[in-house]
PDB file of N, CA, C and O in Angstrom, chain B, residues numbered from 101:
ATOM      1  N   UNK B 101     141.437  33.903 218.619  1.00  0.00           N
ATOM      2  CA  UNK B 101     140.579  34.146 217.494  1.00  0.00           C
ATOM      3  C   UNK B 101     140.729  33.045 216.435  1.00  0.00           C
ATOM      4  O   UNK B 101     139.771  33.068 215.662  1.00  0.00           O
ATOM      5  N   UNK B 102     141.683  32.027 216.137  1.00  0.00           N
ATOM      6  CA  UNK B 102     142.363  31.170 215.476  1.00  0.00           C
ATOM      7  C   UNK B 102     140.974  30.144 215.734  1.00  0.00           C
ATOM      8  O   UNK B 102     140.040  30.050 214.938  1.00  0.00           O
ATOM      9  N   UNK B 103     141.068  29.544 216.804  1.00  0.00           N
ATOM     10  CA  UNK B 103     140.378  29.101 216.875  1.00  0.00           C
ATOM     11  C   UNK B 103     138.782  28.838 216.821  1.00  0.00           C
ATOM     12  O   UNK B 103     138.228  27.739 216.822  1.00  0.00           O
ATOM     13  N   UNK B 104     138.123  30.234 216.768  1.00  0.00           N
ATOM     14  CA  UNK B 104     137.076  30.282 216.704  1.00  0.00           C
ATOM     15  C   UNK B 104     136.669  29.998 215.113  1.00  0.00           C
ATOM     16  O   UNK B 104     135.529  29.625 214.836  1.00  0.00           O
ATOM     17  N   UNK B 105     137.798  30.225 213.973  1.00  0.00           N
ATOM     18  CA  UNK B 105     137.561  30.135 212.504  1.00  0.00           C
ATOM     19  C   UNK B 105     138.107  28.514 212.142  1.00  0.00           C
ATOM     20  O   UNK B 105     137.969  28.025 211.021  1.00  0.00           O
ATOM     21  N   UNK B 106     138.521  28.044 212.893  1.00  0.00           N
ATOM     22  CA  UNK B 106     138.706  26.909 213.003  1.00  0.00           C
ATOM     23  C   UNK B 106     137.286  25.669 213.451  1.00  0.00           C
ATOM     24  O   UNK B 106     136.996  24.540 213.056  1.00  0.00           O
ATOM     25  N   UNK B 107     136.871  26.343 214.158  1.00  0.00           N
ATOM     26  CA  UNK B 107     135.480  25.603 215.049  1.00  0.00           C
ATOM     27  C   UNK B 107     134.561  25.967 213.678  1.00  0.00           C
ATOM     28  O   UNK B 107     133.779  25.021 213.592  1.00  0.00           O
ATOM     29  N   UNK B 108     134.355  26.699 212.809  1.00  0.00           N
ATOM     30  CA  UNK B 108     133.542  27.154 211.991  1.00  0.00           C
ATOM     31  C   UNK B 108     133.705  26.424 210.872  1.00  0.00           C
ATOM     32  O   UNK B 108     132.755  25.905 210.285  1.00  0.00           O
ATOM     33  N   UNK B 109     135.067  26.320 210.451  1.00  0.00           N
ATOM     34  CA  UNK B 109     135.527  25.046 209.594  1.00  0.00           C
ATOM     35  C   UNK B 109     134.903  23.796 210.002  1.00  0.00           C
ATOM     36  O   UNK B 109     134.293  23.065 209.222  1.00  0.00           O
ATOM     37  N   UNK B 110     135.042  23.606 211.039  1.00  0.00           N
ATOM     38  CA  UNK B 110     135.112  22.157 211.494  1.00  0.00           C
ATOM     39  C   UNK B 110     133.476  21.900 211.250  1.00  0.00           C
ATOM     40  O   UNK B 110     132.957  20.887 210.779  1.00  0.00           O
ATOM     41  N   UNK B 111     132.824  23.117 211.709  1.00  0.00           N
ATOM     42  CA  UNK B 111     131.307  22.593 211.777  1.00  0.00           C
ATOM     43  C   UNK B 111     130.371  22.519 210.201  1.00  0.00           C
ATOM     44  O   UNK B 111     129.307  21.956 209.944  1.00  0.00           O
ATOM     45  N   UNK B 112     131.274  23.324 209.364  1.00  0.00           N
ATOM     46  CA  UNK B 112     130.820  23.322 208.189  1.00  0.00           C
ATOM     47  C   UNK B 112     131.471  22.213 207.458  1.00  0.00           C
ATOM     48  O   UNK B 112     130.938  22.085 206.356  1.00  0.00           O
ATOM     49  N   UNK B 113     132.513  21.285 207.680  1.00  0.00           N
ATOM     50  CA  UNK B 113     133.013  20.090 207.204  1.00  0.00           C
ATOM     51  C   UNK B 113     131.635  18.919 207.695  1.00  0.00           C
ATOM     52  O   UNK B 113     130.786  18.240 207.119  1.00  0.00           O
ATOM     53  N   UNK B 114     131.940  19.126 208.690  1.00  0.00           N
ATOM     54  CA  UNK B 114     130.654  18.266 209.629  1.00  0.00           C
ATOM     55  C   UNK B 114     129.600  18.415 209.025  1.00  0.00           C
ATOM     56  O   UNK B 114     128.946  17.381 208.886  1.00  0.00           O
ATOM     57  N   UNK B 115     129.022  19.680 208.446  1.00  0.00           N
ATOM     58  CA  UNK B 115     127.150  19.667 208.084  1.00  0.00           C
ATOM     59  C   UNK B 115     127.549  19.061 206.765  1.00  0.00           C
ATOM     60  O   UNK B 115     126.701  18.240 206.414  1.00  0.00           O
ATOM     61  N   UNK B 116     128.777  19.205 205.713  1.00  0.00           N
ATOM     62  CA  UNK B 116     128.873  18.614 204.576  1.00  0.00           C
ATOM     63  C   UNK B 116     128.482  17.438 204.282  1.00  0.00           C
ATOM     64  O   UNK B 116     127.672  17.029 203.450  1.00  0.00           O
ATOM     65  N   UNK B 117     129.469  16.655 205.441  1.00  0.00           N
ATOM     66  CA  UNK B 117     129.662  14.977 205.890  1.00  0.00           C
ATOM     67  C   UNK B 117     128.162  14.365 206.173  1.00  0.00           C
ATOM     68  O   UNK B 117     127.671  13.318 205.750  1.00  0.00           O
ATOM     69  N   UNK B 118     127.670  15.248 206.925  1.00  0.00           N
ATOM     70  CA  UNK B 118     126.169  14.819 207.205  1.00  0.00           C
ATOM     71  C   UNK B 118     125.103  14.509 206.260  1.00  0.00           C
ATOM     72  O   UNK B 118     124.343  13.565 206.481  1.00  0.00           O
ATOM     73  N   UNK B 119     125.003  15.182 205.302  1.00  0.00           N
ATOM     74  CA  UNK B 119     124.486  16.267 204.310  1.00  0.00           C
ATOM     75  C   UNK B 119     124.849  14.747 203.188  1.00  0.00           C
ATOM     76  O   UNK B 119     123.962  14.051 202.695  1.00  0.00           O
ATOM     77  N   UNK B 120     126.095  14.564 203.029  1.00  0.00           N
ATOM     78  CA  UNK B 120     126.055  13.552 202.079  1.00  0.00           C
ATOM     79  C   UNK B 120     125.780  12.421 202.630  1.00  0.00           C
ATOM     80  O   UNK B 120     124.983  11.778 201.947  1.00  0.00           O
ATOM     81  N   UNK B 121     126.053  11.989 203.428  1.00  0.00           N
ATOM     82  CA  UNK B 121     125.607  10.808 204.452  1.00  0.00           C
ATOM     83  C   UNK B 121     123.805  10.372 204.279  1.00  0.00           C
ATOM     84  O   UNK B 121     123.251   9.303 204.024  1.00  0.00           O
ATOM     85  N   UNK B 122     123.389  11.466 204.497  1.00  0.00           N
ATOM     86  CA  UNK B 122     121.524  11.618 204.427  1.00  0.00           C
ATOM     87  C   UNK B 122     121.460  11.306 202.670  1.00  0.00           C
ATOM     88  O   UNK B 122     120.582  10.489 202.395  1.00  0.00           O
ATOM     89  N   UNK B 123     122.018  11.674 201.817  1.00  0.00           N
ATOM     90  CA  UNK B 123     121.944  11.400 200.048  1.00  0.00           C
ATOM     91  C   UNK B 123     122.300   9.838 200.328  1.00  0.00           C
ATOM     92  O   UNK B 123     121.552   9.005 199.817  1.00  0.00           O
ATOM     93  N   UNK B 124     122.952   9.576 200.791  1.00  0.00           N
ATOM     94  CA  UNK B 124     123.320   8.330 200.137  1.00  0.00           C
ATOM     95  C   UNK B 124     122.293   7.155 200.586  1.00  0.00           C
ATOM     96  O   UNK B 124     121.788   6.297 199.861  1.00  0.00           O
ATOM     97  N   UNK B 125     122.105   7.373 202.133  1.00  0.00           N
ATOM     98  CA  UNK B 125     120.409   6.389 203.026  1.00  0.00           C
ATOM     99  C   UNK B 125     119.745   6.975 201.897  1.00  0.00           C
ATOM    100  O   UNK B 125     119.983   6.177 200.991  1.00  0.00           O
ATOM    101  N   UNK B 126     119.015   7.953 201.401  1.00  0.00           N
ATOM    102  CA  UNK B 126     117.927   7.496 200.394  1.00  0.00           C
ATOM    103  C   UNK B 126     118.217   6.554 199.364  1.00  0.00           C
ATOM    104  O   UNK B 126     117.347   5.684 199.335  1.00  0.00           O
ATOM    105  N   UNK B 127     118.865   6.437 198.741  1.00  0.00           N
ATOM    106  CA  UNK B 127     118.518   4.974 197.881  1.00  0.00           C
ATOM    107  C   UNK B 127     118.682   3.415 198.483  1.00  0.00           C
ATOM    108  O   UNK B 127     118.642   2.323 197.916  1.00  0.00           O
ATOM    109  N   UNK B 128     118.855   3.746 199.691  1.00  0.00           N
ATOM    110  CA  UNK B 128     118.988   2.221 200.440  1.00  0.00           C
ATOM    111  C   UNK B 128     117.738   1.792 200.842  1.00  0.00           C
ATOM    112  O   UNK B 128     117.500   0.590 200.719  1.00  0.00           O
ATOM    113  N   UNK B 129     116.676   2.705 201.411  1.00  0.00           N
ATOM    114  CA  UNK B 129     115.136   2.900 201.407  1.00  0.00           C
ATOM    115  C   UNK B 129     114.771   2.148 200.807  1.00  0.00           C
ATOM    116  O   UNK B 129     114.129   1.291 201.415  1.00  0.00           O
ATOM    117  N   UNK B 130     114.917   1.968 199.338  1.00  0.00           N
ATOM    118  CA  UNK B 130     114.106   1.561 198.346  1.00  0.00           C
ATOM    119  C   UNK B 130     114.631  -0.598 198.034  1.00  0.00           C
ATOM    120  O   UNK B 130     114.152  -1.679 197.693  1.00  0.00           O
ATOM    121  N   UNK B 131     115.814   0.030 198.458  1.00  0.00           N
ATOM    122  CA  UNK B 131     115.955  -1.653 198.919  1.00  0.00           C
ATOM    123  C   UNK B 131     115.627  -2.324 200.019  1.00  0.00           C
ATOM    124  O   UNK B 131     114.901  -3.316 199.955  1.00  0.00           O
ATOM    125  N   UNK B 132     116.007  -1.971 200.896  1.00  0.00           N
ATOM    126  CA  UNK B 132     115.767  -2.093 202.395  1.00  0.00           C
ATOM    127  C   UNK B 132     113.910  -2.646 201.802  1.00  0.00           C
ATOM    128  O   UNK B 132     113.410  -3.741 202.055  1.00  0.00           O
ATOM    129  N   UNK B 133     113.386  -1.760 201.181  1.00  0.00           N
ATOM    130  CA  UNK B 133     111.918  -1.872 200.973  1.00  0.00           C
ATOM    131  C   UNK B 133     111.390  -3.305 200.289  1.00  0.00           C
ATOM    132  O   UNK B 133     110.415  -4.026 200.502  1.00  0.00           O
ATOM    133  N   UNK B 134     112.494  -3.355 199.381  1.00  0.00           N
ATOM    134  CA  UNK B 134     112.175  -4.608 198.329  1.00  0.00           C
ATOM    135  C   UNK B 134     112.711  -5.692 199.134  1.00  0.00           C
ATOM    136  O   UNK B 134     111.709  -6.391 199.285  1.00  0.00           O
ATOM    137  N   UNK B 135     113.658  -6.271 199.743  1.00  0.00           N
ATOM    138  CA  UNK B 135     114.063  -7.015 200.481  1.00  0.00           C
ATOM    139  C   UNK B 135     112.834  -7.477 201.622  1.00  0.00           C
ATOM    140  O   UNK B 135     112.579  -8.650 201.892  1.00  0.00           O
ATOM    141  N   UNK B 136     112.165  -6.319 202.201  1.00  0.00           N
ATOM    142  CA  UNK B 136     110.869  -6.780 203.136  1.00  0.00           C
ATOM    143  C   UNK B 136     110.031  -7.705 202.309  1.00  0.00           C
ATOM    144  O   UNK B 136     109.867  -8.880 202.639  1.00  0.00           O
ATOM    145  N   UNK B 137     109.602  -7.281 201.444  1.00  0.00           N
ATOM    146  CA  UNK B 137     108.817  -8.169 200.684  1.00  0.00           C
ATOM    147  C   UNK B 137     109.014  -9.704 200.299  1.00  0.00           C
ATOM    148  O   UNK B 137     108.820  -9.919 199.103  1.00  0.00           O
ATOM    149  N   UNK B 138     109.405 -10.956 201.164  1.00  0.00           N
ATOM    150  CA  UNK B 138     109.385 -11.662 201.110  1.00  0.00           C
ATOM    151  C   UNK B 138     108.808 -13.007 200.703  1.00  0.00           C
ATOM    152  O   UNK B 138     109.435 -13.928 200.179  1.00  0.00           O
ATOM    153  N   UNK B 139     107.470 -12.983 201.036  1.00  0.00           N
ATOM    154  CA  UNK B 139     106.120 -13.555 200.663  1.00  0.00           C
ATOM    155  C   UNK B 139     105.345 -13.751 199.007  1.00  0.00           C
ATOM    156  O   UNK B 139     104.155 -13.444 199.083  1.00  0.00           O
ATOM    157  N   UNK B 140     105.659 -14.074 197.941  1.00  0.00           N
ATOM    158  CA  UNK B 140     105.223 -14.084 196.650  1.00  0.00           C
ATOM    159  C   UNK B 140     103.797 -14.958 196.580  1.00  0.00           C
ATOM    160  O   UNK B 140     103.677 -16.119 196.972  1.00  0.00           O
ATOM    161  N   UNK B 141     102.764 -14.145 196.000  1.00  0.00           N
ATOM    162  CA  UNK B 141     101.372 -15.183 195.978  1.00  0.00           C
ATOM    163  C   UNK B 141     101.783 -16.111 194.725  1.00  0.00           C
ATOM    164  O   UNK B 141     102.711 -15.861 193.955  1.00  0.00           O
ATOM    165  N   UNK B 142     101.084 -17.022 194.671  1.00  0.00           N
ATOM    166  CA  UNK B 142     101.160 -18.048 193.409  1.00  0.00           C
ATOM    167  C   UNK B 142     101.114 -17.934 192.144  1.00  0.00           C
ATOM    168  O   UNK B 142     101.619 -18.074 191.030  1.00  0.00           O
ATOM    169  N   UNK B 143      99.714 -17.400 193.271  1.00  0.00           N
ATOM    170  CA  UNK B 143      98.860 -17.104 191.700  1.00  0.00           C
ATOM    171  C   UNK B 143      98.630 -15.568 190.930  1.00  0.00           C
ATOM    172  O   UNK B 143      98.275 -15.467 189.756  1.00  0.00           O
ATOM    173  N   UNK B 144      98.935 -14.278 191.934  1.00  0.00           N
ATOM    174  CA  UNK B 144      99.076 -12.948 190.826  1.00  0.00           C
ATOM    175  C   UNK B 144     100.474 -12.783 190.829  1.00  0.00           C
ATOM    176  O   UNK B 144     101.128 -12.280 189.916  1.00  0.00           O
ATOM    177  N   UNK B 145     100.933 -13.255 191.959  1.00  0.00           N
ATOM    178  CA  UNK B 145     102.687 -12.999 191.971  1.00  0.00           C
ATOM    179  C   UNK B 145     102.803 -11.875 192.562  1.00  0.00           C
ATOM    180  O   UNK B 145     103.831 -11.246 192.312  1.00  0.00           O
ATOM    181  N   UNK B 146     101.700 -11.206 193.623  1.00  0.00           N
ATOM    182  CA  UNK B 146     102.309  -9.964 194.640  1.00  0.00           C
ATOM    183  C   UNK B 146     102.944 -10.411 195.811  1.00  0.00           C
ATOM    184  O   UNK B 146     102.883 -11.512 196.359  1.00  0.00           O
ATOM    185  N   UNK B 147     103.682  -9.193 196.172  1.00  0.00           N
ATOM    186  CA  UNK B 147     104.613  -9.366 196.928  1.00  0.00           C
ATOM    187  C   UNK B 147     104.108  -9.043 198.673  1.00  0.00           C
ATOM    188  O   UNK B 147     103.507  -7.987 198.869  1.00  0.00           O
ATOM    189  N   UNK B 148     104.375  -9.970 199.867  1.00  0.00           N
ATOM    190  CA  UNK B 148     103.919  -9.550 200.693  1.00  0.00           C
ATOM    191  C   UNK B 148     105.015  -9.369 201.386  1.00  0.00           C
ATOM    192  O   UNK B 148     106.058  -9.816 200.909  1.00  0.00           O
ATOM    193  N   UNK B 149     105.049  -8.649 202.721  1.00  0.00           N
ATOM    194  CA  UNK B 149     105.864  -8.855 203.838  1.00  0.00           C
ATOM    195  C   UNK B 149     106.007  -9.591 204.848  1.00  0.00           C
ATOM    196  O   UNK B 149     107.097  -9.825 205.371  1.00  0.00           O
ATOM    197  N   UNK B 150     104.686 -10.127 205.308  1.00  0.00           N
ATOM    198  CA  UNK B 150     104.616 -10.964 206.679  1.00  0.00           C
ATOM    199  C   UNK B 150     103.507 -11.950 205.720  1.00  0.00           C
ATOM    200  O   UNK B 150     102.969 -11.691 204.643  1.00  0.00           O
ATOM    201  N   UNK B 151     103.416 -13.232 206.639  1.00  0.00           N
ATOM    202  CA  UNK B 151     102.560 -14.458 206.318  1.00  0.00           C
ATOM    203  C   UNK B 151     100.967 -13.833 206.510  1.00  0.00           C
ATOM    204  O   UNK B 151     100.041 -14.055 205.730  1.00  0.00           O
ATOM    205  N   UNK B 152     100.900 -13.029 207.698  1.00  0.00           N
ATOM    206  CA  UNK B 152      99.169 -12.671 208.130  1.00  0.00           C
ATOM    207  C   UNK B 152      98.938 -11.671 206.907  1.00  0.00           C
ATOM    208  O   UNK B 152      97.772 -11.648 206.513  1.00  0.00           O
ATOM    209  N   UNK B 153      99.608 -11.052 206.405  1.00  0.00           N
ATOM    210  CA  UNK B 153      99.468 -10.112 205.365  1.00  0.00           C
ATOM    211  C   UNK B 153      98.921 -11.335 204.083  1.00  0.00           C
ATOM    212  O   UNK B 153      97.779 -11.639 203.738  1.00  0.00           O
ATOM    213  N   UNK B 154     100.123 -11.784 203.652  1.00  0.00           N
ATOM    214  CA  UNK B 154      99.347 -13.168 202.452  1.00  0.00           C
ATOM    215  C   UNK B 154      98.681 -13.965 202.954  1.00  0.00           C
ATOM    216  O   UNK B 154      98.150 -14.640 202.072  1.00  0.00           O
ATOM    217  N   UNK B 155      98.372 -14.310 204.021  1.00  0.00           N
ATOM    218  CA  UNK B 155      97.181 -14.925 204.012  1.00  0.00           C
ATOM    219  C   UNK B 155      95.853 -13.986 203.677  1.00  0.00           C
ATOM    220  O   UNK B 155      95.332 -14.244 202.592  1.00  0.00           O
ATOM    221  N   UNK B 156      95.286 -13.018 204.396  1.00  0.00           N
ATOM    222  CA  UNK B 156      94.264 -12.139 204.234  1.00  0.00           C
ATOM    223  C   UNK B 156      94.425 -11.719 202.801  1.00  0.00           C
ATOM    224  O   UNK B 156      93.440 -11.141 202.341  1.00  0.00           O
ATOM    225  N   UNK B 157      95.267 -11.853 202.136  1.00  0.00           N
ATOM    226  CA  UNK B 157      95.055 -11.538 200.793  1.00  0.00           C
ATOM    227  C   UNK B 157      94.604 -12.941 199.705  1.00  0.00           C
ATOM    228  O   UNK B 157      93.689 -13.116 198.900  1.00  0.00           O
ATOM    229  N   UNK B 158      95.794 -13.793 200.185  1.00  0.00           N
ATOM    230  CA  UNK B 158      94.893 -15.117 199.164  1.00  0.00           C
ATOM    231  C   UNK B 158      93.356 -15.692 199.761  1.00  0.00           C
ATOM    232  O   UNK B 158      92.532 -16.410 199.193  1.00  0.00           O
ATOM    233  N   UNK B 159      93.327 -15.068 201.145  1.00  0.00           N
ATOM    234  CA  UNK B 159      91.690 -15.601 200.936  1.00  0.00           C
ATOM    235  C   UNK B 159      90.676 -14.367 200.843  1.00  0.00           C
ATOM    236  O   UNK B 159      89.466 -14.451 201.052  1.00  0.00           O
ATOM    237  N   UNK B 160      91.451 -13.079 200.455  1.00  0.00           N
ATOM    238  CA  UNK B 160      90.428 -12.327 199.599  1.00  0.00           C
ATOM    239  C   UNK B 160      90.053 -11.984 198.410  1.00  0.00           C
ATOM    240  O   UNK B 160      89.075 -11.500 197.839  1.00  0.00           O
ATOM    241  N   UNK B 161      91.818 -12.630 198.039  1.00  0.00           N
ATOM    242  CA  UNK B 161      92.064 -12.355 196.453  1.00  0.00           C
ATOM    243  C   UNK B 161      91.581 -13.737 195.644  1.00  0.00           C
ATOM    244  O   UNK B 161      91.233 -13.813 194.465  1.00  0.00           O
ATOM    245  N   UNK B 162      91.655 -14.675 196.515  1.00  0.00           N
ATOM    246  CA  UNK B 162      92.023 -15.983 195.547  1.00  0.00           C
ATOM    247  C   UNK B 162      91.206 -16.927 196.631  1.00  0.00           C
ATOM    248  O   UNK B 162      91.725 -17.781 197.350  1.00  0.00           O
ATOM    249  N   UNK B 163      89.851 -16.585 196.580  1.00  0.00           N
ATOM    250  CA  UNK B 163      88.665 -17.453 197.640  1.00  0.00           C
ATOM    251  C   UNK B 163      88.572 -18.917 197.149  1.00  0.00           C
ATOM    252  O   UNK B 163      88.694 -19.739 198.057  1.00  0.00           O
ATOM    253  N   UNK B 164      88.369 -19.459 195.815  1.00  0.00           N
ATOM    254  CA  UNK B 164      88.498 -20.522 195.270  1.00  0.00           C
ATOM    255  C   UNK B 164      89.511 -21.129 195.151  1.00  0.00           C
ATOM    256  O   UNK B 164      89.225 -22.299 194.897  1.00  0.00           O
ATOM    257  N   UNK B 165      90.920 -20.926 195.209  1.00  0.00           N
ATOM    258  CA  UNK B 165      92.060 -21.647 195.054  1.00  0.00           C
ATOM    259  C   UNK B 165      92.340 -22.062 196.169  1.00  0.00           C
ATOM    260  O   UNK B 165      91.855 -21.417 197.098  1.00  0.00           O
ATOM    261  N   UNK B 166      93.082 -23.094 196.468  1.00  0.00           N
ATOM    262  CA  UNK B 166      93.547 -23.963 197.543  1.00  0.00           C
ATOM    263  C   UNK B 166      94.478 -23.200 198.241  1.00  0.00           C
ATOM    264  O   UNK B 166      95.263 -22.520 197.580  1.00  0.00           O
ATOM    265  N   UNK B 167      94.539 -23.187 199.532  1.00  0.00           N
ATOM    266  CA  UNK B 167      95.297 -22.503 200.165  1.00  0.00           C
ATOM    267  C   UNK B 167      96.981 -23.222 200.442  1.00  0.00           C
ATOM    268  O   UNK B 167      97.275 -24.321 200.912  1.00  0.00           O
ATOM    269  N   UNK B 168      97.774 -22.225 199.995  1.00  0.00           N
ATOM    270  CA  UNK B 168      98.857 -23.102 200.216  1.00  0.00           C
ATOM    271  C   UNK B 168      99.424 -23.042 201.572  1.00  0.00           C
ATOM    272  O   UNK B 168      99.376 -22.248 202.511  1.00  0.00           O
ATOM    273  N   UNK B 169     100.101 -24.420 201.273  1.00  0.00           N
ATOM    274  CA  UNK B 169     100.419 -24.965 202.659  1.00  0.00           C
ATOM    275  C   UNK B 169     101.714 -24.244 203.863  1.00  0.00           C
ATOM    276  O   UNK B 169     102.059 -24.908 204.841  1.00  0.00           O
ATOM    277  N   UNK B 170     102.206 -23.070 203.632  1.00  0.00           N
ATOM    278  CA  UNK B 170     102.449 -22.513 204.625  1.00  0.00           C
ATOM    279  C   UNK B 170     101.496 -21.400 205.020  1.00  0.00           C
ATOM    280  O   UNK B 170     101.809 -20.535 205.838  1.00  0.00           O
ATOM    281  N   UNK B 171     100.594 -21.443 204.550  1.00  0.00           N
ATOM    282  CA  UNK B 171      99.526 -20.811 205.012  1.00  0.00           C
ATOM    283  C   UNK B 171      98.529 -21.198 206.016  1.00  0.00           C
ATOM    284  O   UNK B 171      97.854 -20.481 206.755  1.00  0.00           O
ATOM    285  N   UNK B 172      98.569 -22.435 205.900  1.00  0.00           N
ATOM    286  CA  UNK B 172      97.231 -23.437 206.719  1.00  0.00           C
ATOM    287  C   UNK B 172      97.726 -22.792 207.615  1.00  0.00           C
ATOM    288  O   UNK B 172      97.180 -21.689 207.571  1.00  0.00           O
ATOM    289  N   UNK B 173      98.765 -22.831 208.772  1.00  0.00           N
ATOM    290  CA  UNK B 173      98.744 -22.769 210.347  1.00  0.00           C
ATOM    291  C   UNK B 173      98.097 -20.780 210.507  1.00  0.00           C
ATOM    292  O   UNK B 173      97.183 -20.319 211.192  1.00  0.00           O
ATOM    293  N   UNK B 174      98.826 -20.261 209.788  1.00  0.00           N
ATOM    294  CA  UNK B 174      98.647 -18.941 210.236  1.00  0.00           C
ATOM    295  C   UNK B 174      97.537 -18.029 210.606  1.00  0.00           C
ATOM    296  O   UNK B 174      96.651 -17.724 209.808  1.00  0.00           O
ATOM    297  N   UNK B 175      97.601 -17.572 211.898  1.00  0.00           N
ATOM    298  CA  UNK B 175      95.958 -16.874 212.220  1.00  0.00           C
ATOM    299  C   UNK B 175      96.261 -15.799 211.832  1.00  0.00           C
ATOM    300  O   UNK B 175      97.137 -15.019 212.207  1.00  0.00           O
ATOM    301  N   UNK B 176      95.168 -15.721 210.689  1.00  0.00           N
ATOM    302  CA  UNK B 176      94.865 -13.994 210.664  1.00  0.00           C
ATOM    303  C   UNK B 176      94.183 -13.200 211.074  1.00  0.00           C
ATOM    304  O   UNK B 176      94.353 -12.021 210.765  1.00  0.00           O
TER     305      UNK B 176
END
């Protein structure tokens, strides 16, 4: 019988451990998030993630300005 209040301990230590484990990944989310964002436009200063992403945006956002030059190769 020792053991069975023991296994009950153990599993309620465990959902604790878990439980705070899951609190603490949410605020890493939000970095993890900002860190993707690599890509800065020139000219409004938004933030992109991938090159095909800023490109389709500076030539929707910014049709008249010169395209900058790590942009030329990229197919969007």
């Amino acid at each position: 019988m020792a053991r069975g209040h023991q296994k009950i301990q153990s599993q309620q230590k465990n959902a604790k451990k878990q439980a705070e484990a899951k609190k603490s990944k949410g605020h890493d989310q939000k970095a993890a998030a900002k860190a993707a964002l690599v890509y800065t436009c020139a000219v409004c200063r938004t933030q992109m993630p991938d090159p095909k992403t800023f490109k389709q945006h500076f030539e929707s956002k910014h049709p008249k300005s010169p395209m900058p030059p790590e942009l030329v190769d990229v197919e969007a």
